[in-house]
C-alpha positions as CSV (number, residue, x, y, z in Angstrom):
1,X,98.7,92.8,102.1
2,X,98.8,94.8,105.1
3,X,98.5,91.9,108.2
4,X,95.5,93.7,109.5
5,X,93.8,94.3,106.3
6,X,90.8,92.3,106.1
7,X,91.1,89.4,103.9
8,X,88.5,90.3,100.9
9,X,90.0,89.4,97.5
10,X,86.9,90.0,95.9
11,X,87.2,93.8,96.8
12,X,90.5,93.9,96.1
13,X,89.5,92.6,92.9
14,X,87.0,94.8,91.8
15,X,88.8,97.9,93.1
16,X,92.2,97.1,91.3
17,X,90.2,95.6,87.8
18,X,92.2,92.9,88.6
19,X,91.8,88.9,88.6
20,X,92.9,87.7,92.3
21,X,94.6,84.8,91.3
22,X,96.0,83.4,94.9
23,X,98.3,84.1,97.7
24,X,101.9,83.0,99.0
25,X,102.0,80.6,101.9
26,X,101.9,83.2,104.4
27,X,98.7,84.8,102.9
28,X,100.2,88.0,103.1
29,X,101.5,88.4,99.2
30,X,98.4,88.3,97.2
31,X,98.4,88.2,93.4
32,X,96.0,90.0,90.8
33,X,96.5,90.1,87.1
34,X,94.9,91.1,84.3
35,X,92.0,89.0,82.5
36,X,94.1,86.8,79.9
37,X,97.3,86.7,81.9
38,X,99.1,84.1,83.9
39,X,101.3,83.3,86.5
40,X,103.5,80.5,87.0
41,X,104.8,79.8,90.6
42,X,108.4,78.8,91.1
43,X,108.7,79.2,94.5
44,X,106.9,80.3,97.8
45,X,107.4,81.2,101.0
46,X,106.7,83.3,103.8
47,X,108.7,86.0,103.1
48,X,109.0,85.6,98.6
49,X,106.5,84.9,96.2
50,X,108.5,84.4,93.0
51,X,107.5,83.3,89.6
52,X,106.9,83.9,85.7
53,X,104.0,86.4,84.6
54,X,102.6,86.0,80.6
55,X,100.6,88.5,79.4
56,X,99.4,89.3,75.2
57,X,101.1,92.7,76.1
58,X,104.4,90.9,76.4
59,X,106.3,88.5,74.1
60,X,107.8,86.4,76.4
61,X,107.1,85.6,80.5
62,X,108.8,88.1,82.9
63,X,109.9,87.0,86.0
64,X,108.7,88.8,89.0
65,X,109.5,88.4,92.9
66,X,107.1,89.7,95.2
67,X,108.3,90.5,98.8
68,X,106.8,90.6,102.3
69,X,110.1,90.5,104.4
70,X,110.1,90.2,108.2
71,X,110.8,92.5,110.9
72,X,113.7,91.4,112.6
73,X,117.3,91.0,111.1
74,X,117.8,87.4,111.9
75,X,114.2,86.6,110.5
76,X,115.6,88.0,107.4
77,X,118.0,85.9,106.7
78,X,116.4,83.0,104.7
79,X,114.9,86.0,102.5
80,X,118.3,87.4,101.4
81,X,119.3,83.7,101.2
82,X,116.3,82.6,98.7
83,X,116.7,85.5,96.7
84,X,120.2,84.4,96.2
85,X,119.0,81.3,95.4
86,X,116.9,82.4,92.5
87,X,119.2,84.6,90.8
88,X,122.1,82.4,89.6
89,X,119.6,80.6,87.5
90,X,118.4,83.6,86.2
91,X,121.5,85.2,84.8
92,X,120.3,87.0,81.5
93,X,116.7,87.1,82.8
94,X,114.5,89.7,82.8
95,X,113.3,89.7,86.9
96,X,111.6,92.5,88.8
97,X,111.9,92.4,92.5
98,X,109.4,94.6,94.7
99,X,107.8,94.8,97.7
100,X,108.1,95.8,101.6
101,X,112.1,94.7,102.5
102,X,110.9,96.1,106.2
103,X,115.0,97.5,105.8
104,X,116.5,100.9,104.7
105,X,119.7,100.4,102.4
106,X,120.5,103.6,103.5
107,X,120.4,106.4,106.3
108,X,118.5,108.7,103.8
109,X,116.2,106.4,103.6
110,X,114.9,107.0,107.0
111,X,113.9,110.4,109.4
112,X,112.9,110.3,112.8
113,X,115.2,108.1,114.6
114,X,118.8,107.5,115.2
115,X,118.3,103.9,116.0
116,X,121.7,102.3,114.9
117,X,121.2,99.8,111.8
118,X,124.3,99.7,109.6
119,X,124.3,95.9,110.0
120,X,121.0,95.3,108.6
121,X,121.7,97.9,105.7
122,X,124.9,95.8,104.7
123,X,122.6,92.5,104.6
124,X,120.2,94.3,102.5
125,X,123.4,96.0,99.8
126,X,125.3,92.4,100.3
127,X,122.2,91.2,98.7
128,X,121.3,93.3,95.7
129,X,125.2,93.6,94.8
130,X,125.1,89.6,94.7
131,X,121.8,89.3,92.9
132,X,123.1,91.5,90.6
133,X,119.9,93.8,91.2
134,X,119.8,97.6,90.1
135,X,118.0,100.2,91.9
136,X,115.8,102.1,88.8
137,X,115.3,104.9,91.3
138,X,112.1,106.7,91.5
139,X,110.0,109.6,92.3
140,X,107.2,110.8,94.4
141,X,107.2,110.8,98.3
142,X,110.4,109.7,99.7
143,X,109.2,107.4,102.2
144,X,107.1,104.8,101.8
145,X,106.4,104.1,105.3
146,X,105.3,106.4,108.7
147,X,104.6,105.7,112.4
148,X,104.5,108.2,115.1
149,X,106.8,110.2,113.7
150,X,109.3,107.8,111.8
151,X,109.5,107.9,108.3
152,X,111.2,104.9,106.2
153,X,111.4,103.9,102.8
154,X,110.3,100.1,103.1
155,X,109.4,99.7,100.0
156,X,111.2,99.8,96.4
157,X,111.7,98.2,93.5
158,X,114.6,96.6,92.0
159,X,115.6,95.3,88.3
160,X,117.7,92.7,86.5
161,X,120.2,94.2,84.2
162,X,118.4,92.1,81.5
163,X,115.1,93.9,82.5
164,X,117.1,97.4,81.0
165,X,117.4,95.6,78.2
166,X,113.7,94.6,77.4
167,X,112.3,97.5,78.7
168,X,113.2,101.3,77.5
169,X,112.8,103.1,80.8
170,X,111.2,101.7,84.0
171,X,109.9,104.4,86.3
172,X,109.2,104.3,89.8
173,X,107.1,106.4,91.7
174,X,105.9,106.6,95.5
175,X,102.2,107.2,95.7
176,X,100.5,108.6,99.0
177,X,99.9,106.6,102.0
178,X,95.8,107.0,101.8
179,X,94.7,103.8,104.0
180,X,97.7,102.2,105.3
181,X,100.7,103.0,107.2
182,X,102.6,102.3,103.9
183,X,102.2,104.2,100.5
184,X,101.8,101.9,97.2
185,X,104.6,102.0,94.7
186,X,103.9,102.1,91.2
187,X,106.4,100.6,88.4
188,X,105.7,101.4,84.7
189,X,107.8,100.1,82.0
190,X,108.2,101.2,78.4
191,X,109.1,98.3,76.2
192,X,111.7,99.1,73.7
193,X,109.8,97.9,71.1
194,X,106.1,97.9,70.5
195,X,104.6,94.5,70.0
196,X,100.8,95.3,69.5
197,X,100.2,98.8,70.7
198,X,99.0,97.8,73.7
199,X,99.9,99.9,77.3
200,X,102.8,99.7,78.9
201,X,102.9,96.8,81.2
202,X,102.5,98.2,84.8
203,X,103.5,96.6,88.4
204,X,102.3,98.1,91.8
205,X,103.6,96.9,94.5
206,X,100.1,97.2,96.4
207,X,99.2,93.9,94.4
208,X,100.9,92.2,96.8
């Protein structure tokens, strides 16, 4: 959550139709699911809340990283380094990786300022070309993020090879900015095969 949002799971919860099931260390990745479902944590920090979702809609956990990264480069660094971390164990996994990196990846990802940071969009590529992430692309507003006139795409959503596999098409889309500086992102999946005619399992990155 936003770090000047006030703290009201309970709202949250209602608004969303969501159980509020906890927070990272930092308090500032909160998790809802849907009544029935679970989540197992594997690991958590300050900057990554990472671990294995189960739902009836699905036939086997999915592995989900939520992200609230720092502002600075250097503060960075154990992020990119943790995320490495996870991935070599999860070769062949299904994993969905979303939230506010607080980095562009590239300079169309940003308007408003010519503020030089190459470096931190190589630590951010370095990263997703060693976790093996792909970028499912998306549609809607093309940043996610404004402040006195700059305009950034923060936030996105990234996917497992494996995750192409399990699911048919996963699409992305920037919703309006209504009562933050940054705009929710909303990830639906089509499974490739229909388990129990339930909906399409959905991830916004406003849960966290």
């Amino acid at each position: 959550m936003e770090p000047l949002t006030t703290p009201d799971p309970d709202w949250f919860s209602k608004a969303l139709g969501l159980s509020f099931i906890g927070s990272n260390t930092s308090g500032k990745i909160w998790l809802f699911v849907e009544e029935g479902a679970t989540f197992d944590i594997d690991c958590d920090t300050e900057q990554i809340l990472h671990g294995r979702i189960m739902s009836h809609r699905l036939i086997s956990p999915l592995t989900i990283s939520a992200v609230y990264a720092k502002c600075t480069r250097s503060e960075r660094y154990p992020l990119w380094d943790r995320l490495r971390e996870i991935a070599g164990p999860l070769e062949g996994t299904p994993w969905i990786v979303g939230g506010d990196f607080n980095t562009i990846l590239s300079h169309r990802d940003r308007i408003g300022s010519d503020t030089n940071r190459q470096a931190e969009m190589v630590d951010f590529a370095e990263t997703i070309e060693d976790c093996k992430l792909l970028d499912p692309r998306f549609d809607g507003a093309d940043f996610t993020w404004a402040k006195n006139g700059l305009f950034e795409r923060l936030d996105r959503v990234l996917v497992s090879e494996a995750w192409t596999r399990v699911f048919e098409a996963t699409r992305v889309t920037n919703l309006p900015r209504i009562a933050s500086d940054h705009g929710p992102v909303l990830a639906r999946c089509k499974m490739s095969i229909s388990t129990n005619g339930g909906k399409a399992f959905r991830f916004l990155n406003m849960w966290i």
